[in-house]
C-alpha positions in Angstrom: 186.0 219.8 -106.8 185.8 221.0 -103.1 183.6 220.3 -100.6 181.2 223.9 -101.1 180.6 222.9 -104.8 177.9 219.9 -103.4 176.3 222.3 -100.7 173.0 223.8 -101.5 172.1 227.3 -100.7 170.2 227.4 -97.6 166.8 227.5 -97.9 164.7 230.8 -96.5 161.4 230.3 -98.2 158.4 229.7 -95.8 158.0 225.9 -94.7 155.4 223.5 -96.4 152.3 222.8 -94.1 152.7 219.8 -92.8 149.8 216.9 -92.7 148.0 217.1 -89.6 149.3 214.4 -87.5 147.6 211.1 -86.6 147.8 208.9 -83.7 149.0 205.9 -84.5 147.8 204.2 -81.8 144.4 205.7 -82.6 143.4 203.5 -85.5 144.4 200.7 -83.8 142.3 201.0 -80.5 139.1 201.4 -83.4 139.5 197.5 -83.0 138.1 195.2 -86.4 134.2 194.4 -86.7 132.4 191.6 -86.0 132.0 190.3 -89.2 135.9 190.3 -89.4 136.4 189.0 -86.1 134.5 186.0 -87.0 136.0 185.2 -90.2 139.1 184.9 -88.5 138.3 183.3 -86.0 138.0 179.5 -84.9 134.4 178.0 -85.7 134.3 175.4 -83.1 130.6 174.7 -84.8 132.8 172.7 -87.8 133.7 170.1 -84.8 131.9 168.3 -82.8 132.6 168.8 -78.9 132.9 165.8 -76.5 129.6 165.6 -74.1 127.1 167.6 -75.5 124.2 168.1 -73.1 121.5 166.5 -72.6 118.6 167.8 -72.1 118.4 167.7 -68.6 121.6 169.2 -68.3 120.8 172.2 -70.1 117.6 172.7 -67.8 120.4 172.5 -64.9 122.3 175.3 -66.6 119.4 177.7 -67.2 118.1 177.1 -63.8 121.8 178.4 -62.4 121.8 181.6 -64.7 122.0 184.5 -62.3 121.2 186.5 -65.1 117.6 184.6 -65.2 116.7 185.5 -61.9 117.8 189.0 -62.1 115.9 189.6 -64.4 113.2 188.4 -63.1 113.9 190.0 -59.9 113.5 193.2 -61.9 110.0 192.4 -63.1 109.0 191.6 -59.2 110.1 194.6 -58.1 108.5 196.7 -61.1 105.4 195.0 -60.0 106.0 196.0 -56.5 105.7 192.1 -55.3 109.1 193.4 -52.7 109.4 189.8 -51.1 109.2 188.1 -54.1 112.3 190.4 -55.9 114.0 190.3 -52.4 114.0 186.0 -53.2 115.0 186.0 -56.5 117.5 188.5 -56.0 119.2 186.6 -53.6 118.9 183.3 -55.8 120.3 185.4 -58.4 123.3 186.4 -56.0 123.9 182.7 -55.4 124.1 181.5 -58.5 126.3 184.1 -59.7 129.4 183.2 -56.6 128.9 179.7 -56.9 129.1 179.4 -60.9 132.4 177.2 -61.7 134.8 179.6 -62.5 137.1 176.2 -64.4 136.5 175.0 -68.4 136.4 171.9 -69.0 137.9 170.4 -72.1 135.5 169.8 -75.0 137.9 169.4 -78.3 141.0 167.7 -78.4 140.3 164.6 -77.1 140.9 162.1 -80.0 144.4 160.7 -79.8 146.2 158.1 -81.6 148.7 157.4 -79.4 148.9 155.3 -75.8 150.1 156.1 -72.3 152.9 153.9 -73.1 154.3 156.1 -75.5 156.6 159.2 -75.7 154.0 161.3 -77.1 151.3 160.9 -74.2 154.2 162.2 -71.5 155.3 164.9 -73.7 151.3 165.7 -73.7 150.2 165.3 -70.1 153.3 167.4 -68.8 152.7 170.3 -71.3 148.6 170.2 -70.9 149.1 170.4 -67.2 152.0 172.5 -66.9 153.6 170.0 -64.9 157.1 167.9 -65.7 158.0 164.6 -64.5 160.8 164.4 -62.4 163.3 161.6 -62.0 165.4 159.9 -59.3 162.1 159.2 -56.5 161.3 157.1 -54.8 157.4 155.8 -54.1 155.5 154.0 -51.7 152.1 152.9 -51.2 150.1 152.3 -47.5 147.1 150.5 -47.8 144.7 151.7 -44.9 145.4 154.1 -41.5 147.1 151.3 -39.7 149.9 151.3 -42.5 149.9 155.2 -43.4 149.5 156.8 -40.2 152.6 154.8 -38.3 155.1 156.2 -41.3 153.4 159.7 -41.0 153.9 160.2 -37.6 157.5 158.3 -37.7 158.7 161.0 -40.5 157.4 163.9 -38.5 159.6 161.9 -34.8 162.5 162.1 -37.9 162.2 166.2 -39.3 164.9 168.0 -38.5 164.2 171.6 -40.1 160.2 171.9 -41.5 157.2 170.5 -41.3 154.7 172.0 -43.4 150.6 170.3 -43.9 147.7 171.3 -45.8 144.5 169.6 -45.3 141.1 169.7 -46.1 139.9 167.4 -42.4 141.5 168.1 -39.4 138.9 166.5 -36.5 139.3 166.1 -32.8 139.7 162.6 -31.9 142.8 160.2 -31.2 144.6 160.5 -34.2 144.3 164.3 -34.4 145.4 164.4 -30.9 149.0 162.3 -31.5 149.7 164.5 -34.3 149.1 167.5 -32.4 151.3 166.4 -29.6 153.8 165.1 -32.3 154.1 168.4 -34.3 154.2 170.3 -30.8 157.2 168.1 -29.6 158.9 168.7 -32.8 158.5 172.7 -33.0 159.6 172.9 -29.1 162.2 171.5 -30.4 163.5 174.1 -33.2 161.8 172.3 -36.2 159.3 175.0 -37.9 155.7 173.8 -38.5 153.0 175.3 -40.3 149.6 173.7 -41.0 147.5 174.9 -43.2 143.9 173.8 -42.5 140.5 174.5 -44.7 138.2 176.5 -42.8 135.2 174.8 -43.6 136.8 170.9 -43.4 138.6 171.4 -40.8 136.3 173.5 -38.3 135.6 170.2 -36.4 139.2 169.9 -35.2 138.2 171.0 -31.7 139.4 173.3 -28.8 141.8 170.9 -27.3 144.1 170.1 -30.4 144.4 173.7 -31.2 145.5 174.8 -27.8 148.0 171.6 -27.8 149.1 173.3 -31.3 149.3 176.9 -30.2 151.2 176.0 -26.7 153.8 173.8 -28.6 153.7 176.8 -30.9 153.0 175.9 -34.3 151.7 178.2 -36.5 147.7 177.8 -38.1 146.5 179.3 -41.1 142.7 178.4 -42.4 142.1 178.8 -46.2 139.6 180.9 -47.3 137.5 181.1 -44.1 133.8 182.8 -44.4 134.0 186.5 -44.7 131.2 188.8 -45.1 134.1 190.4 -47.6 135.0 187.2 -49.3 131.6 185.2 -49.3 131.9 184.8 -53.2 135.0 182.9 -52.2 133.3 180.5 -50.0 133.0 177.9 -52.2 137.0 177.8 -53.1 138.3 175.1 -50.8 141.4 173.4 -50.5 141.2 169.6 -50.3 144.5 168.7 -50.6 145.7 166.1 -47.9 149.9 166.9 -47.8 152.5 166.4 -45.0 156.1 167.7 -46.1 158.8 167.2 -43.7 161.9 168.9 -44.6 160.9 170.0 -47.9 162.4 165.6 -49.3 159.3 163.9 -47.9 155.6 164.1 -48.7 152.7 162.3 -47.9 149.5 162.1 -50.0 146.4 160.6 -51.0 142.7 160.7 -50.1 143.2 160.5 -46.1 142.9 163.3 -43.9 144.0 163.4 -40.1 140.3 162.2 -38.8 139.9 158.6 -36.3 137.4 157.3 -39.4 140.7 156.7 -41.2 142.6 154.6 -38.1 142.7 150.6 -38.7 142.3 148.6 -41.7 138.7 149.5 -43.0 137.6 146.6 -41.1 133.9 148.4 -40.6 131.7 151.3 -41.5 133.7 153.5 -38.7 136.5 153.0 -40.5 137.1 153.8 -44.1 138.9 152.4 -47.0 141.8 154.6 -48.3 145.3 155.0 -49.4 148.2 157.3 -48.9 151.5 157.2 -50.7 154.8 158.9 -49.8 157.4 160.4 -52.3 160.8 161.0 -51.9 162.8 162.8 -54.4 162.3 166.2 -56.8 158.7 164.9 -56.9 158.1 166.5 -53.6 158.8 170.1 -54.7 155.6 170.5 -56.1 153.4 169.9 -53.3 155.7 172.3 -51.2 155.2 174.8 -53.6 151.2 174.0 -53.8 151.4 175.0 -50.0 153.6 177.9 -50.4 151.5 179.6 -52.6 148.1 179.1 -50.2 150.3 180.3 -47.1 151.1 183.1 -49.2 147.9 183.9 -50.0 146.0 183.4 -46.9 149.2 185.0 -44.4 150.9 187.0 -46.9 154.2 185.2 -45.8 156.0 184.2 -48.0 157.8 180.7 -47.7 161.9 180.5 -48.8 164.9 179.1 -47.4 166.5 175.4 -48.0 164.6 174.3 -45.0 161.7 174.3 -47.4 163.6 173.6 -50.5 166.5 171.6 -50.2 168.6 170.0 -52.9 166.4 167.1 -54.1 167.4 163.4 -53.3 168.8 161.1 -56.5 168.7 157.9 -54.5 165.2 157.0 -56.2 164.6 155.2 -59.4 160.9 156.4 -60.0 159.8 158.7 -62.6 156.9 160.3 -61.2 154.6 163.9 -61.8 153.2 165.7 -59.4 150.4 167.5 -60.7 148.7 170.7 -58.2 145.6 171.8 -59.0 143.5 174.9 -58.6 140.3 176.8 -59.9 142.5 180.2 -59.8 144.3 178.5 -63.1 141.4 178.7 -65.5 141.3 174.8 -65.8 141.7 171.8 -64.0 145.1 170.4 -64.5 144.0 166.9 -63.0 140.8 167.4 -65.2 142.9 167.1 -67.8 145.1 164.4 -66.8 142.4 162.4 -66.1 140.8 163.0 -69.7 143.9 162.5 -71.6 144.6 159.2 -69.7 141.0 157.9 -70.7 141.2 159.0 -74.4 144.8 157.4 -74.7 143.6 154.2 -73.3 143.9 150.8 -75.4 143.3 147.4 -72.7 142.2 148.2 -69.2 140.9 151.7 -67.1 140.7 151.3 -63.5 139.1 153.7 -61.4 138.4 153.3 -57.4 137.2 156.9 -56.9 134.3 157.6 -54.0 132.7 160.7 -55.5 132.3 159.6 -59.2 129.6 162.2 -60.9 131.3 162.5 -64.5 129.9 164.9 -66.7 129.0 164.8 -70.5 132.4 164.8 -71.7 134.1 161.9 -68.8 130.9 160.2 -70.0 131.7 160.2 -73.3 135.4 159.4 -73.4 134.5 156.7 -71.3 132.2 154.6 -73.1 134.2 155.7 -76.5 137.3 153.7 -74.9 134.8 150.7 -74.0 133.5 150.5 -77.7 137.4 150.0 -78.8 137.6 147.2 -76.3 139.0 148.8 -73.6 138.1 146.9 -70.3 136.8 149.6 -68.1 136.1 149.0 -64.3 134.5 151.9 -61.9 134.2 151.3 -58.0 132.3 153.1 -56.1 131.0 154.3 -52.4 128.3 152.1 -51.9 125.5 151.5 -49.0 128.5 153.4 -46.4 128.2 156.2 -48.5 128.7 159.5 -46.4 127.1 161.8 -48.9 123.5 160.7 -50.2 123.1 163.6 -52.6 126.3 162.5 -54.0 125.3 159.5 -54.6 122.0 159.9 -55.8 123.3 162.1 -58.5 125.9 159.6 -59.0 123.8 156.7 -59.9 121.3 159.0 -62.1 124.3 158.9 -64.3 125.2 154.7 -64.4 122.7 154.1 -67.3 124.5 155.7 -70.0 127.9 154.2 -69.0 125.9 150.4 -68.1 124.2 150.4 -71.4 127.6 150.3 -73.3 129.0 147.5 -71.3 131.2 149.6 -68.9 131.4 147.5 -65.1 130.5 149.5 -62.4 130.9 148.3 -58.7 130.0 149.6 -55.2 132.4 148.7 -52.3 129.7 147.5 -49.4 132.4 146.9 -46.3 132.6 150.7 -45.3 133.3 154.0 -46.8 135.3 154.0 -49.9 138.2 157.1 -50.3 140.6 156.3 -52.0 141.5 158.3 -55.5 143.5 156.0 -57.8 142.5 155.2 -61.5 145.2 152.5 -63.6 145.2 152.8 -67.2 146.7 149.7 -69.8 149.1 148.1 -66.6 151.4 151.0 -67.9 150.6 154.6 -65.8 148.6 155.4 -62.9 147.8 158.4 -60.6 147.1 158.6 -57.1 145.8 161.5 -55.1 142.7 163.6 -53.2 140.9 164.7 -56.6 137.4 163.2 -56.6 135.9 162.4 -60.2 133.7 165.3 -60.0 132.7 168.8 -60.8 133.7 169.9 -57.1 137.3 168.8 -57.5 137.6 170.0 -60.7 135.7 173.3 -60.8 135.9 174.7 -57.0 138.9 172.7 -55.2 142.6 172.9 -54.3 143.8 169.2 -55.6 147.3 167.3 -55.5 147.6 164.5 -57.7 150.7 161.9 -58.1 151.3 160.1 -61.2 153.7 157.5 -62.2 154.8 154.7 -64.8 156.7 152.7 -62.2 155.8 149.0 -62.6 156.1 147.3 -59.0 153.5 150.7 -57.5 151.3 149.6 -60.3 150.9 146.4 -60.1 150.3 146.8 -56.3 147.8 149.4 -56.9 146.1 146.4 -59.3 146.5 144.3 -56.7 144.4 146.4 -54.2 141.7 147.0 -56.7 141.1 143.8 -57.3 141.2 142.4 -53.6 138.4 145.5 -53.0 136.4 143.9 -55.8 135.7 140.8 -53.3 133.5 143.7 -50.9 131.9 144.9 -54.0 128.1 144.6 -55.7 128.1 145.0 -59.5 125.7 146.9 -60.4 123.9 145.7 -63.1 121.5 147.9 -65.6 118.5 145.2 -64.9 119.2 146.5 -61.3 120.0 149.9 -62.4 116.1 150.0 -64.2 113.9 148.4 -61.6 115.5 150.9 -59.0 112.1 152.3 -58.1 110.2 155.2 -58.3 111.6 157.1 -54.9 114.9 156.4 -55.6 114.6 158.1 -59.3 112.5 161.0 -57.8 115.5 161.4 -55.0 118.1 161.3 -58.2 116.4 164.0 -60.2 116.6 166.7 -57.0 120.3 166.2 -56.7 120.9 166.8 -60.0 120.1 169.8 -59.6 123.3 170.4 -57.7 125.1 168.2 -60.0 127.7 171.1 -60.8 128.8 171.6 -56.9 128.9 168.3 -56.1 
């Protein structure tokens, strides 16, 4: 049988019509309905989130909703009342740039296991997107008179980059040795770029910036006021970091400012802490610092003057958690909530600005009522922000009535950021307990399991609880009429402080 036996005769009757064609991308760009969509979809009405609000706090929210007032701009002006819709038109614009742009967690935080365990570092580094590093080495500087010394002796020691970002850079005597320190060191080859917020740091003064400029160093200011970028303005970058030669960083709640020199010994100068890392830890605050220079200069940072093999001398397993608004949601917000939830004995927090919201609230006294001993210190009577406080203490009942301590340090300002959780993990860095920090700023954020830190971070606490009043919900009740009255209007800003 050959080959031509199995071919067929070709074929010369007219084709077949063929069925008109159909995109296929067409049907599915039609999208499913509603009633679809939400069959599928996750009811978050079947659970029960953390913090619902309270009345007040959904009085807060309406009274923020730019779409409120424009609308009721629109009525004005229908009614030809032009001053009136010129008002609430500009209210409405207001509320619109300064809405937090961050979500907060409201499911997810029940959790059987502790911040001893493998499961809570396998969580924290995958919530926050950040890993902990090994082989560093941490320590702690109680006060200016400690911190400053090793700051300025590490920048006397860089030998290829020093890089800073930092919310307060004031004129005064300290800003002054750093600016002639960091002008010494760039005469002589070592590259230095500071990175200063526009709004902290605009006190820093004439006379620092020319010593800066004529030892040339090179300034950058984050995010500064711009007819262009005024729905920016409230995106600032409070991170306190010095990086010399991409192996040593500096951080915590101090900024370069004369209120930090000494050792808190009065109200003009304040309580704080800084701690320095040496190791892979350090990577991501240069990176936190890069990616703002990038943004604000368009340079981009690179080179193993920046990024140098990371040191294994260190013993200290540590994670370095940077924050931004631009993510979506607070990585330290997290952190901070996870920590809580997976409490069992003790919670620790020194932390000046402490306005929690519903949830914080809630997780808090939840880890009270399963016996964890929970202790809060506060900026007290030295306080350098009164509507701060005010809406702080609006929120103490709540947390008194379920047995939670609360303390205000009395000897000067309080600024440190440090919160211990069971003896086992603790974190130290510039985020304030508060919607600011969470929802609007740049924040750095050091955490760490490493039992001598610890245990001198307890130590410190506990020797600030000797300058403390505890507040006591007696006290908290009879406060008086004035000082409720003085609470209620800042709560009204509650969500930008």
């Amino acid at each position: 049988m050959t080959r031509h036996q199995f071919e067929t005769a070709p074929d010369h009757s007219p084709p077949a019509a063929l069925p008109p064609r159909r995109n296929p991308l067409r049907r599915n760009f039609r999208g499913v309905s509603p009633r679809i969509r939400k069959r599928y979809s996750v009811d978050t009405r079947k659970r029960r989130p953390k913090g619902q609000r309270a009345f007040g706090a959904r009085i807060r929210r309406v009274f923020w909703s730019w779409w409120l007032w424009a609308l009721l701009a629109i009525g004005l002006a229908l009614d030809h009342r032009w001053g009136a819709a010129i008002g609430t038109a500009i209210m409405a614009w207001l509320s619109h740039i300064i809405a937090p742009r961050e979500s907060a967690p409201k499911f997810g935080l029940e959790h059987e296991f502790s911040v001893s365990s493998s499961q809570f570092c396998s969580s924290i580094a995958g919530a926050t997107g950040a890993a902990f590093s090994q082989h560093n080495q941490l320590e702690i500087f109680n006060n200016g008179e400690q911190f400053y010394p090793a700051m300025l002796a590490a920048i006397e020691e860089a030998r290829n980059a020093i890089t800073i970002e930092a919310y307060i850079y004031w004129a005064g005597e300290i800003g002054r040795k750093f600016a002639q320190a960091l002008a010494q060191k760039s005469r002589s080859g070592v590259r230095v770029k500071l990175l200063l917020d526009a709004v902290g740091s605009s006190a820093i003064g004439e006379e620092i910036l020319q010593t800066l400029q004529a030892g040339k160093c090179e300034i950058a200011w984050f995010n500064p006021i711009r007819w262009y970028s005024i729905g920016r303005f409230n995106h600032r970058t409070h991170r306190k970091s010095l990086i010399v030669d991409g192996r040593v960083a500096f951080t915590g709640g101090a900024g370069i400012a004369d209120q930090w020199n000494g050792h808190a010994q009065d109200p003009a100068h304040w309580r704080d802490i800084q701690i320095r890392i040496v190791g892979a830890g350090v990577l991501p605050l240069q990176t936190g610092f890069a990616q703002n220079w990038l943004e604000t200069t368009g340079e981009l940072i690179s080179g193993v003057e920046f990024y140098p093999p990371p040191s294994q001398e260190g013993s200290v397993e540590l994670q370095t958690i940077v924050s931004s608004p631009e993510a979506g949601a607070s990585a330290v917000r997290i952190m901070y909530y996870l920590a809580i939830v997976c409490s069992r004995r003790t919670i620790y927090i020194a932390n000046p600005y402490f306005v929690p919201d519903e949830a914080a609230i809630e997780t808090l006294t939840e880890a009270r009522s399963r016996g964890v001993d929970v202790k809060i210190m506060v900026a007290g009577v030295h306080h350098d922000n009164a509507l701060v406080r005010r809406s702080a203490a609006r929120l103490y009942g709540s947390l008194l009535q379920r047995g939670i301590e609360i303390y205000e340090y009395n000897r000067t300002m309080l600024h440190q950021n440090i919160m211990i959780v069971d003896d086992s993990w603790a974190t130290v860095g510039t985020t304030n307990f508060d919607n600011r920090s969470f929802a609007h700023n740049e924040e750095s954020n050091v955490s760490f399991f490493d039992q001598p830190s610890i245990q001198k971070l307890r130590g410190i606490f506990e020797e600030d609880l000797q300058y403390c009043e505890r507040v006591t919900l007696e006290q908290w009740r009879r406060r008086g009429v004035w000082n409720k009255a003085q609470e209620l209007a800042a709560s009204v800003l509650q969500d930008q402080l």
